[in-house]
N, C-alpha and C positions, 0 to 999 in steps of 0.2 A: 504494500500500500504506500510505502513513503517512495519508493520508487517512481510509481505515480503520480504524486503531489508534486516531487522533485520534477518531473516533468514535464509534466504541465506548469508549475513554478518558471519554470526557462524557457517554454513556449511564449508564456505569456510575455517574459521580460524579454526576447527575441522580436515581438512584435511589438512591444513599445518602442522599442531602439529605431526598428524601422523606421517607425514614426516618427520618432524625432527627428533621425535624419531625414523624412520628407520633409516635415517643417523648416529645417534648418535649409534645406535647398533651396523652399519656395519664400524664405524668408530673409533674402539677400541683402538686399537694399539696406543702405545705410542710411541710420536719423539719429540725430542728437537732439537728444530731451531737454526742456526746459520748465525749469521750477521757478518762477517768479526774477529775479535778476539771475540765477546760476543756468548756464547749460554745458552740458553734459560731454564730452569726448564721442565724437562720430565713431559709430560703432552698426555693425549689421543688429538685424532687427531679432536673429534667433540666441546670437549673442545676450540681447537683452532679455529674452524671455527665461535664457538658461541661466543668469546671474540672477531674475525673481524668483524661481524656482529652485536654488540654491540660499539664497536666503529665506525661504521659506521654510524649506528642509529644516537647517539650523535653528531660524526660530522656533518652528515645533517640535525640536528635539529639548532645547533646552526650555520650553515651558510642560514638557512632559517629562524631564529630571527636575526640575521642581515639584508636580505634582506629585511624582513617584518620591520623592525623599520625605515628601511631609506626609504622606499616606503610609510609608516606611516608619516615620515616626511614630505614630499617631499605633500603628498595633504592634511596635516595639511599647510602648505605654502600655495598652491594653492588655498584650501578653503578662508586665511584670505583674499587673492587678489581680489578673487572672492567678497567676501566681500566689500571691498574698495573699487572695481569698481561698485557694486550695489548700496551702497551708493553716489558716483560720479552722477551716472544716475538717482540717483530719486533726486539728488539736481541741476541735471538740466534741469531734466523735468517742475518741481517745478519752477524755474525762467523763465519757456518760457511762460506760462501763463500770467506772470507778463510781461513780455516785450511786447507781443501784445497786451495786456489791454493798454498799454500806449501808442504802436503805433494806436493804432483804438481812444485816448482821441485824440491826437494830430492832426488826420488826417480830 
């Protein structure tokens, strides 16, 4: 079955490639962007779409290692509690024994 996946995995990423490169063919031409007084270095047009699409990558990489360290955090907390209170329960388990041992001496 991974055989499979892995397959089709590189099928598919064989036909994005393509793709790109059709893009990148049919998107030659060169333009320079302008943001209010800045413009930009003459650059072809698939250049520009592969440098938004690289920082895009990047941005969502690093607001999804932020998300993951504080969700990281968050049930390393959880675990120790967990903890704490498992402990709690097997040391009061542990004293109930001992209390009706001595209510059933006394009785």
């Amino acid at each position: 079955m991974n055989f499979i996946k892995r397959t089709f995995l590189m099928l598919i990423a064989l036909i994005a490639a393509v793709v790109a490169l059709l893009a990148a063919a049919d998107n030659s031409d060169e333009v320079a962007l302008k943001f209010l007084d800045y413009q930009s270095p003459v650059w072809p047009i698939s250049w520009w779409i592969l440098t938004a699409f690289v920082i895009g990558v990047l941005f969502g990489t690093v607001l999804n290692l932020v998300s993951n360290t504080r969700l990281r955090m968050d049930v390393r907390k959880a675990n120790k509690t967990a903890a704490g209170r498992t402990k709690e329960l097997d040391q009061a388990k542990a004293a109930v024994p001992a209390n009706e041992e001595q209510v059933a001496d006394n009785g």
